[in-house]
N, C-alpha and C positions, 0 to 999 in steps of 0.2 A: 625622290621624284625628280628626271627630267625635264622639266619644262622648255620649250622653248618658244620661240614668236613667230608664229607664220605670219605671210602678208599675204596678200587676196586686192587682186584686180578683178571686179564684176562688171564689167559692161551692159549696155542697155540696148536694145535695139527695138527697129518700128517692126512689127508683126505684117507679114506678109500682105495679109487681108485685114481691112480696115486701120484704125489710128493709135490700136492698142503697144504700150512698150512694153517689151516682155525682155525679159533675160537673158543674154547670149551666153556663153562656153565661159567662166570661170578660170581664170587663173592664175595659179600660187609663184609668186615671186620671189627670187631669191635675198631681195632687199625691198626695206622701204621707197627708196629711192628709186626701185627698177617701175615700182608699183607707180609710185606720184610722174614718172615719165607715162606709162601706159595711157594714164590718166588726160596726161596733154597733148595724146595724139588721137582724140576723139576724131572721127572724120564723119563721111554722110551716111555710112552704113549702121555705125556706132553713135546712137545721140546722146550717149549719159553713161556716166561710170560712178564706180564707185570704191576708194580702195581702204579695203579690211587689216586690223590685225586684230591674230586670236593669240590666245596661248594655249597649249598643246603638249600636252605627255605622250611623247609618240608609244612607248612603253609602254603604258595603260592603256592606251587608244582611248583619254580623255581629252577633248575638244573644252576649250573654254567659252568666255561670254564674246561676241567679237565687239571688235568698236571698230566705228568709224573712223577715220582716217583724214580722210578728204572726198571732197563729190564736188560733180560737173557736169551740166547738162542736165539731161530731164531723165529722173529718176522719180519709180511709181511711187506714190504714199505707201498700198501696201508693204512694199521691202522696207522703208524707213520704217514704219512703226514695227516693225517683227524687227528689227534689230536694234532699235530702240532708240534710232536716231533720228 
């Protein structure tokens, strides 16, 4: 088995209408490092992030457990507790 480590930048944003935060576009970074930059350039569009690593058999197309990483800004309780953090 392949495995290896992805990294995952999730951003937050303020939902168009009224004060909910919802999820913005998802993406996978070629390092941890590229991921914890993304992270610190939260601006006004972006109130919260969040950066993942999974492990990953690209090969099987198995997806592991992800962990968090690091977080910043205002991220929902929902997504914290579905990934366990």
């Amino acid at each position: 088995m392949a495995t290896e480590t992805v990294y995952i930048f999730q951003p937050f944003v303020k939902a168009k209408r009224g004060a909910r935060i919802i999820p913005g576009q998802a993406q996978q970074m070629p390092s941890e490092t590229t991921a914890r930059r993304a992270l610190e350039r939260l601006n006004d569009k972006t109130v919260g992030g969040v950066v993942l690593s999974t492990p990953v058999d690209k090969l099987a197309g198995e997806w592991g457990e992800p962990r968090i990483l690091a977080q910043a800004g205002e991220i929902p309780d929902a997504f914290l507790e579905a990934i366990g953090g």
